[in-house]
VOMIFI-152296 format. One record per residue (C-alpha): residue number from 1; x, y, z. Coordinates in steps of 0.5 Angstrom, whole numbers, plus 500, padded with zeros to 3 digits. Layout:
<pts>
<pt num="NUM" c1="X" c2="Y" c3="Z"/>
...
</pts>
This chain:
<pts>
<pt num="1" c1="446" c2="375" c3="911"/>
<pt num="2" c1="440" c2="377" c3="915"/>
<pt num="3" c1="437" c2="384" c3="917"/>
<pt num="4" c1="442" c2="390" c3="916"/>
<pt num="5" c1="443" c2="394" c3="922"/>
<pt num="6" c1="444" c2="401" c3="920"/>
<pt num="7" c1="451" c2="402" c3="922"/>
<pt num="8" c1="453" c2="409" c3="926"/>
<pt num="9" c1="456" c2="415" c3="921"/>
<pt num="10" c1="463" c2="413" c3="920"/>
<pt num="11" c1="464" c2="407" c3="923"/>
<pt num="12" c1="471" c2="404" c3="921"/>
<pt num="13" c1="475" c2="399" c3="923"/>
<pt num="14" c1="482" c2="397" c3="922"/>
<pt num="15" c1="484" c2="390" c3="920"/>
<pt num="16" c1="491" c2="388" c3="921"/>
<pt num="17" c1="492" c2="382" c3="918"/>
<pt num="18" c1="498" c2="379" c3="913"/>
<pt num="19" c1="495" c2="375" c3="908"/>
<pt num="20" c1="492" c2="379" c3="903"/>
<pt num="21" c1="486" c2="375" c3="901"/>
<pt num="22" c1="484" c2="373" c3="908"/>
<pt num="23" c1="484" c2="381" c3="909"/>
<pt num="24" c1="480" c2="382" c3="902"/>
<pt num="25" c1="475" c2="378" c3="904"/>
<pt num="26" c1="473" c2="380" c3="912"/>
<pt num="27" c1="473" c2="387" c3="908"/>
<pt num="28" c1="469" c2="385" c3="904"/>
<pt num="29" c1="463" c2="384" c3="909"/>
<pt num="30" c1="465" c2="389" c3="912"/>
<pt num="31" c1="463" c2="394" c3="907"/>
<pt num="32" c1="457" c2="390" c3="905"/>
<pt num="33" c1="456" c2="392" c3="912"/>
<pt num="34" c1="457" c2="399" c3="911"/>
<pt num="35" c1="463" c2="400" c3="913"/>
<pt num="36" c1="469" c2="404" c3="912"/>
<pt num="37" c1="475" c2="399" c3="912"/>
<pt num="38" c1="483" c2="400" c3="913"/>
<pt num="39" c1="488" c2="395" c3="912"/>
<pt num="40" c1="495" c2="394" c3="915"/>
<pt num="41" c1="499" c2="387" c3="912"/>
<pt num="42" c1="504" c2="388" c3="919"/>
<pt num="43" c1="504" c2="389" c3="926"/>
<pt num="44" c1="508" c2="396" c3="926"/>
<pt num="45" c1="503" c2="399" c3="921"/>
<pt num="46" c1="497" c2="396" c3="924"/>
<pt num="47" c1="499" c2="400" c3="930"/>
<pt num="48" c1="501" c2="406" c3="926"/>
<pt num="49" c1="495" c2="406" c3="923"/>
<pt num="50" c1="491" c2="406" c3="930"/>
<pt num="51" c1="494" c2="412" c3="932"/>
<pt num="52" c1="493" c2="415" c3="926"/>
<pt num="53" c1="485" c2="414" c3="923"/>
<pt num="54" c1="483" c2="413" c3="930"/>
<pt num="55" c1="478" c2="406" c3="929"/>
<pt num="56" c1="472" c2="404" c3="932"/>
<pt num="57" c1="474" c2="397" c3="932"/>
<pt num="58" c1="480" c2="393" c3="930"/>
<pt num="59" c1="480" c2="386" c3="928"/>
<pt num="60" c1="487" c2="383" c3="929"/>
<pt num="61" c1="491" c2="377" c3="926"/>
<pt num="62" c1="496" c2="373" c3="931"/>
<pt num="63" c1="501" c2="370" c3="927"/>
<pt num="64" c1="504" c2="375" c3="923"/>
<pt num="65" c1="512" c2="375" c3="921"/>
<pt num="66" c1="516" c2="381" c3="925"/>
<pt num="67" c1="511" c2="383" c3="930"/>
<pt num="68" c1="505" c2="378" c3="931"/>
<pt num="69" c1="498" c2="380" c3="934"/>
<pt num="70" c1="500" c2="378" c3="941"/>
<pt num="71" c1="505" c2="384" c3="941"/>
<pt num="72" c1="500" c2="389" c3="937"/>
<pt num="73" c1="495" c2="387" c3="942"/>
<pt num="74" c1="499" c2="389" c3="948"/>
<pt num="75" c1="503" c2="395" c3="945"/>
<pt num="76" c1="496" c2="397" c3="943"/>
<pt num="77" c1="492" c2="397" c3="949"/>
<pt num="78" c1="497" c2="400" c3="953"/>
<pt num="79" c1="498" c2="406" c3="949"/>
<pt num="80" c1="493" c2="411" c3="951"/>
<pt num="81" c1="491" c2="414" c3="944"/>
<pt num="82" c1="489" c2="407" c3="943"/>
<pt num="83" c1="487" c2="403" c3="949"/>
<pt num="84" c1="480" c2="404" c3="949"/>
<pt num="85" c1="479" c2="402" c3="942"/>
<pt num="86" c1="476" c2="394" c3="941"/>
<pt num="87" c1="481" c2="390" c3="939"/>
<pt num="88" c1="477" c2="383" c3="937"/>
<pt num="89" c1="483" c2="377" c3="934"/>
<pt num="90" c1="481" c2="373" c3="928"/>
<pt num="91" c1="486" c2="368" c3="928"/>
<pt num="92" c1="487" c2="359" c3="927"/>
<pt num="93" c1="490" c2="360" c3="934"/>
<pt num="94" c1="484" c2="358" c3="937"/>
<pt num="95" c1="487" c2="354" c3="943"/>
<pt num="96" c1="485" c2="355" c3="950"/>
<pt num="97" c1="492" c2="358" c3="951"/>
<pt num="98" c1="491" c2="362" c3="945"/>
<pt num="99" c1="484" c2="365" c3="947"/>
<pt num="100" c1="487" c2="367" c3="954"/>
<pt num="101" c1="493" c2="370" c3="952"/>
<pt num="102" c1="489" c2="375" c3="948"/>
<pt num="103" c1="484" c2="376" c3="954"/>
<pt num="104" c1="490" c2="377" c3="959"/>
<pt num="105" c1="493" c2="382" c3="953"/>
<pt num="106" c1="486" c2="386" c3="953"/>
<pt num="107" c1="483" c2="383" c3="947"/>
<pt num="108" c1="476" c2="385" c3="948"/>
<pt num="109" c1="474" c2="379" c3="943"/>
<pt num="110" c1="476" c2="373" c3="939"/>
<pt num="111" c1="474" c2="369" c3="933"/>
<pt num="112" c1="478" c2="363" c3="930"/>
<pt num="113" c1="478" c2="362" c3="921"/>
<pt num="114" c1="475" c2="360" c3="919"/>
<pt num="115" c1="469" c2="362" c3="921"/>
<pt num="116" c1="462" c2="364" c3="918"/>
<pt num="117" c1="461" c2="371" c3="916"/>
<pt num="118" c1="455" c2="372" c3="920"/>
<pt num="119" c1="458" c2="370" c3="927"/>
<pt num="120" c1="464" c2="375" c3="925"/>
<pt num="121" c1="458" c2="380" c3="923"/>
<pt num="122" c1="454" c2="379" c3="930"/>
<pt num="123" c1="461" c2="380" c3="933"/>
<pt num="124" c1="463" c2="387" c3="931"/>
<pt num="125" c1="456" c2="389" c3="932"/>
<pt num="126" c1="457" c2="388" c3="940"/>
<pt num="127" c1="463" c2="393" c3="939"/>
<pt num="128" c1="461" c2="398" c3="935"/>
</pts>
């Protein structure tokens, strides 16, 4: 995966995805990144979590039953506990409409799957 970048102390970042192996598998990198990883299945435990750990970043999936990443997105950017925290969506929605969506919500990026390690490594990095 290239040159590590010596990642600031503590540095966490929250995924909330729905489908287990998907979200085992972006944790994975990240910790060989040197990453502290926490992980929500679904949307209310994602944002309850952000409130809670106070994450660096969180990496977020759009579709997903009950509330999808869209509706995380907003409720998490216009919360003040939570709207300053970079949220990067990482989903197969990678439409046009989709990517502008989540801009228009406050997504402050965007990575379709599948997608290489390294470019989801190169765009953390630009947050944290």
């Amino acid at each position: 995966m290239g040159a590590k970048v010596m990642p600031k102390q503590n540095q966490k970042i929250l995924i909330i995805e729905d489908h287990p192996v998907t979200s085992q598998m972006i944790a994975n990198i990240l910790k060989m990144e040197g990453i502290n990883v926490m992980v929500a299945a679904d949307g209310k435990t994602g944002i309850a979590k952000a409130k809670a750990e106070s994450p660096n970043l969180i990496l977020l999936d759009i579709m997903m039953p009950e509330m999808d990443g869209f509706e995380v997105c907003a409720k998490l950017k216009s919360d003040p506990e939570t709207a300053k925290t970079p949220i990067v969506i990482v989903s197969v929605c990678d439409s046009g409409d989709s990517i502008k969506k989540g801009k228009d919500l406050g997504a402050d990026g965007y990575i379709a799957k599948p997608f290489d390690p390294e470019e989801l490594v190169k765009i953390i990095r630009k947050y944290i």
